[in-house]
Structures are given as C-alpha cells and as structure tokens.
C-alpha positions in Angstrom: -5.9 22.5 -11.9 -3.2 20.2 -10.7 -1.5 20.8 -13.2 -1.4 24.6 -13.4 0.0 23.8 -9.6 2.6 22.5 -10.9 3.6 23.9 -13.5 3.5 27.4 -11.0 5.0 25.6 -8.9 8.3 24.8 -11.2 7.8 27.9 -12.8 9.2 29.5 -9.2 12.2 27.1 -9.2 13.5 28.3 -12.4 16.7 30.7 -11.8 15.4 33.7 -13.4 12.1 33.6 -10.6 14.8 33.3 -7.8 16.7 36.4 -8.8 13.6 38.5 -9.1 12.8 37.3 -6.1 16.1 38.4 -4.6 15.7 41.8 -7.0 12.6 42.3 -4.9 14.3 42.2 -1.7 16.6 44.4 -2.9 13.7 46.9 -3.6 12.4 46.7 -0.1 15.7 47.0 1.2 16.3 50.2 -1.3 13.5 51.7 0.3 14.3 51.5 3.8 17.9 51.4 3.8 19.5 52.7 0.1 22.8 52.1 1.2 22.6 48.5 1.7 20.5 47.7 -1.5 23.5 47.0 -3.3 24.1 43.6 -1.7 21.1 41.4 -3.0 21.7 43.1 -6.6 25.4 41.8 -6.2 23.9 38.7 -4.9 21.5 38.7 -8.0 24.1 39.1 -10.5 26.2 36.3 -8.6 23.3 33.8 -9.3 22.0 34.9 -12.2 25.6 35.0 -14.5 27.0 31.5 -14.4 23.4 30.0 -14.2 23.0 31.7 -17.8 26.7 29.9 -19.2 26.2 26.9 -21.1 29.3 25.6 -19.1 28.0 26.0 -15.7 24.2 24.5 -17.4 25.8 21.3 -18.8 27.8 20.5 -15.7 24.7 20.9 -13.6 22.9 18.4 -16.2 25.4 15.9 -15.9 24.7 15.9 -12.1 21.5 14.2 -12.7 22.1 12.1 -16.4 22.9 8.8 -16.3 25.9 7.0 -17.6 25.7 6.5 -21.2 25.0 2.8 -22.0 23.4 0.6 -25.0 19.7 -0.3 -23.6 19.9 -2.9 -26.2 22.4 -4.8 -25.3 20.2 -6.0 -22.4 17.8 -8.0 -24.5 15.2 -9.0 -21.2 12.9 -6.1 -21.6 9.2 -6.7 -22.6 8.0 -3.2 -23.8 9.3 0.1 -24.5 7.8 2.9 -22.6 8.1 5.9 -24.6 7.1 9.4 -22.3 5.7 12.6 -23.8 7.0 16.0 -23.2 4.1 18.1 -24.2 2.2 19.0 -27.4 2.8 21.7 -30.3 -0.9 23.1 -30.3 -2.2 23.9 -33.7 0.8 23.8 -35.6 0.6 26.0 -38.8 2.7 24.2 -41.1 0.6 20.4 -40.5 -2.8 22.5 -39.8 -3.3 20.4 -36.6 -1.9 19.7 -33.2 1.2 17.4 -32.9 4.4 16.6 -30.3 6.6 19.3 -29.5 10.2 19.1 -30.8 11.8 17.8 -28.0 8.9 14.8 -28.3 10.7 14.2 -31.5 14.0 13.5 -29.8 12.3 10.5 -27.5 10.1 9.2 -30.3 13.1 9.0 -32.8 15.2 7.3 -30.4 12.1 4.6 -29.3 12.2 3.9 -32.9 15.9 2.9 -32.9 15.3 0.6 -30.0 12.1 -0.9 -31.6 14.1 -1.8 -34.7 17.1 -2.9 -33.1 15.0 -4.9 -30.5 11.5 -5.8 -32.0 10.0 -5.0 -28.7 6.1 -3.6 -28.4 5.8 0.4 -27.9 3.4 2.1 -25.7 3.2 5.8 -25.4 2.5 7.6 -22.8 1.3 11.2 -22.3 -2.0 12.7 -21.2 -3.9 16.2 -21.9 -3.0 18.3 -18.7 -3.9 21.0 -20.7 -7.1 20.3 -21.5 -6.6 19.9 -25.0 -8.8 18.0 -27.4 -6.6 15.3 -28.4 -4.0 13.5 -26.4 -0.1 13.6 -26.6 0.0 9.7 -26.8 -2.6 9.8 -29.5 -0.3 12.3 -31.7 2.6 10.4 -30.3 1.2 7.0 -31.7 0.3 9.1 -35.0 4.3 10.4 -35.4 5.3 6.9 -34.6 3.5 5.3 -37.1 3.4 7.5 -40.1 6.9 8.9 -39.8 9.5 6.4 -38.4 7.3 3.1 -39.3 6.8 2.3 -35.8 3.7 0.5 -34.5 2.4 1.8 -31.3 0.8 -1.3 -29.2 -0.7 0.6 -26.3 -1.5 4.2 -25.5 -1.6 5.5 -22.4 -3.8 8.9 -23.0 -5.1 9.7 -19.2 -1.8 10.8 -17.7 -0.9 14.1 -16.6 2.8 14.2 -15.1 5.5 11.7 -14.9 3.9 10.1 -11.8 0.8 9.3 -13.4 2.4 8.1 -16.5 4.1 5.4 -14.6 0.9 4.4 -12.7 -1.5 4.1 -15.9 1.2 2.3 -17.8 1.2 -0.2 -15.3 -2.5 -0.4 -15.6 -2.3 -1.3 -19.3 1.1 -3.5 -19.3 1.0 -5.2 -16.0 -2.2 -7.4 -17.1 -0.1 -8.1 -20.6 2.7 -10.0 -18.1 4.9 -6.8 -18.9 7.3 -5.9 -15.9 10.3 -5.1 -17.6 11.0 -2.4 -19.5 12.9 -0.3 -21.6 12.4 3.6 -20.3 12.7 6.5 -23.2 12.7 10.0 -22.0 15.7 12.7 -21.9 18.5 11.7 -19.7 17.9 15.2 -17.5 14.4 13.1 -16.9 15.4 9.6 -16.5 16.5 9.9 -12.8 13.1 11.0 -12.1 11.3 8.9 -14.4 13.0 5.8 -12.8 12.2 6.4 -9.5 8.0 6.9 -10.7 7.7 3.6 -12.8 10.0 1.4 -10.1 7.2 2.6 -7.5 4.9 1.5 -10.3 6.4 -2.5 -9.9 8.3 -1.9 -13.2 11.8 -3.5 -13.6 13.5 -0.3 -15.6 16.5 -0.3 -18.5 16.8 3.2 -18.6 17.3 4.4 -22.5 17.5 8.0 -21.9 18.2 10.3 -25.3 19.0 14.0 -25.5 22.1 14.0 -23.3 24.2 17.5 -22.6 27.2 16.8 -24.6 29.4 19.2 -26.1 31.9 19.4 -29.2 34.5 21.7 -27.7 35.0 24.6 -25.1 34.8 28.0 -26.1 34.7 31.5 -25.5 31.0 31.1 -26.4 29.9 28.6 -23.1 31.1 31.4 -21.1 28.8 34.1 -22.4 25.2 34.7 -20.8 22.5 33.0 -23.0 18.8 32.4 -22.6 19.2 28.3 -23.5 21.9 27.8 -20.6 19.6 29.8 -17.9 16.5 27.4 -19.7 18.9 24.0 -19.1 19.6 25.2 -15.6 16.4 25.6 -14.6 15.5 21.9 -15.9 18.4 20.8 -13.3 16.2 22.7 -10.2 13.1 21.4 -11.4 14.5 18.0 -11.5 16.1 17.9 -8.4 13.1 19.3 -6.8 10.8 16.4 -8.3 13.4 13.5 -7.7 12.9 14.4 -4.2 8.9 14.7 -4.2 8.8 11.2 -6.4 10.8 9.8 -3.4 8.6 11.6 -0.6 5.7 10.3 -2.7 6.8 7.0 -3.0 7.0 6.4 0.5 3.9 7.9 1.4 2.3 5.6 -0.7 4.2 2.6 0.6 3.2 3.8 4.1 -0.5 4.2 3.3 0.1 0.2 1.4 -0.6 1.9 -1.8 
C-alpha cells in the first residue's frame, strides 16, 4: 500500500499530470467565464512544450547529476551497493520475470567496478509490488550468469530508496562495511546519497546512465514523449531529495 502511495504520489508530479491539472481549470473557467478560458490553455501549452524537448529534459537532468568522476580511482571502499530499478514481470522471450532495462544499465556498470576493483557486490531491491520473486534475487541471477559477477549479499525486503539504504546497513554494517561504492543512475544518485549517508554509510558515488548528448539538433527541439518522461524524473527527484532530507532529520530528531 505504501507503495501504491507513492508511486500516485510521483505519478501527480510528472509534467503531463500538472497540465491536465491546469487543462481542468481551464474547463471550470470555460464554463463560467468562456472568455477567459484561454489563459490556463496558453499556460498549458507554455509548460507542456519545452518540458517535452530533449534540450530543455537534459539541462533539467544535469541540475541534479553529479560530476563525472572514476569511482575507482578511490580504492577505500569496502562493498559495492548496486540499487534496483524495478522488475520486467514475465518476460516472454526468457519465460520468467527478470530486471527491467534500465536495471541492466546499473548492473553492467557494478560489474565494471567489481572487476576493476575486486570489491564484494550486494544488491539491493525488494518486491513493492507484491511479486513472487525479488528484484535482488533476479539481480544476483543477471549478475552471475551474465556478466560473471558474484553477488555476496542480497538485500530482498526493500521497497524504495530509503529502505534500501536502511536494510543494507543491516546486512553490511555487522561485516565491518561502512564504505562504499553507490551504483544507481546519476538522476538518482543525489537522492540515493543522502538515504544511505543517513544509513551511517561513507558513499563513493558511481552513478551510470548520465544525460549526455552527441550533438544539437533540430530534433532536441521537437516535442517527444522520452523528453516529457526525463523531465518528469527531474520533479520526482527533486521532490524526493527533499523528503529524504525532511526524513532524515525527523529521524535524527526522534534519535533514530
């Protein structure tokens, strides 16, 4: 149920909700006063078309992405914390559930560290959903039969970014680990960060799947249903940055 909250929640944060919600007003405004209806559909249409540009999406990404640097040229880190991203529910083509594609993206890039570092994995990701198996059980399963990659720890009872810095710590903090190296998409890390230093964890940040670009074209400037998608990740994320901080201090308040 939580997690239908928040997903609902996010859901109304994404651009497209907030101009139907401003379409709406401009319905109840039709209806009382036509002549003035025209204002929130302009003001619909102002929102709406450079939230839907890839050039307005990427800039509004790169608000909230970290620097790019090499997590392995820090060699101190104990673990690597690899997060999941949700699961890819009976998938045709392998006649089972596995991790969605942009799962793929973090796993294959925990892999890299592992082999350039040697450093344990644990995987983290929960079944918010209610599904059968959890996302760090297919996680540890893509890990080890397709990139080679043992998987130390799972972390399986998690069902947000909160949770899966709390029940990480739970599993690594008893193993002496309190450094480590974070893997998620760098529109996540800022987010991530602030949940596993609340945790007691010393982070690296690794973030993957960065906004970058070849060239500007005529193309970034044309409406398209993956720029209004990235922009809504920015809203969400901003929006849950601050909660993780409001939460963070309410805990520290109550001495959690």
């Amino acid at each position: 149920m939580d997690f239908l909250i928040t997903k609902a929640i996010a859901t109304l944060l994404e651009p497209l909700a907030i101009v139907l919600f401003i379409l709406l007003v401009a319905g109840i405004v039709a209806w009382r006063r036509p002549l003035s209806a025209w204002k929130p559909v302009v003001l619909a249409i102002l929102v709406l078309y450079p939230l839907s540009t890839q050039l307005v999406a990427d800039h509004l990404l790169w608000l909230i992405e970290p620097v790019p640097r090499d997590p392995a040229a820090d060699s101190s880190g104990q673990a690597i914390v690899v997060l999941g991203g949700g699961t890819y529910f009976a998938a045709p083509e392998y006649g089972a559930d596995t991790v969605k594609a942009q799962v793929l993206v973090r796993l294959r890039y925990a892999a890299h560290l592992h082999r350039a570092l040697g450093k344990p994995v644990l995987a983290s990701g929960g079944a918010p959903e209610g599904n059968a198996v959890p996302e760090a059980q297919l996680m540890r399963q893509v890990l080890q039969q397709d990139f080679q990659v043992p998987v130390q720890w799972i972390e399986p009872g998690s069902n947000n970014t909160f949770e899966n810095a709390l029940q990480s710590a739970a599993l690594l903090k008893p193993a002496g680990v309190q450094r480590i190296y974070l893997v998620t998409h760098a529109w996540h890390l800022r987010r991530a960060r602030v949940a596993f230093e609340h945790a007691g964890f010393e982070v690296i940040p690794a973030p993957t799947g960065f906004a970058t670009r070849f060239r500007l074209t005529a193309i970034d400037f044309l409406p398209d249903a993956r720029a209004l998608h990235d922009s809504g990740l920015f809203f969400r994320e901003v929006a849950g940055i601050g909660w993780y901080y409001v939460r963070s201090f309410i805990d520290r308040w109550r001495g959690g």
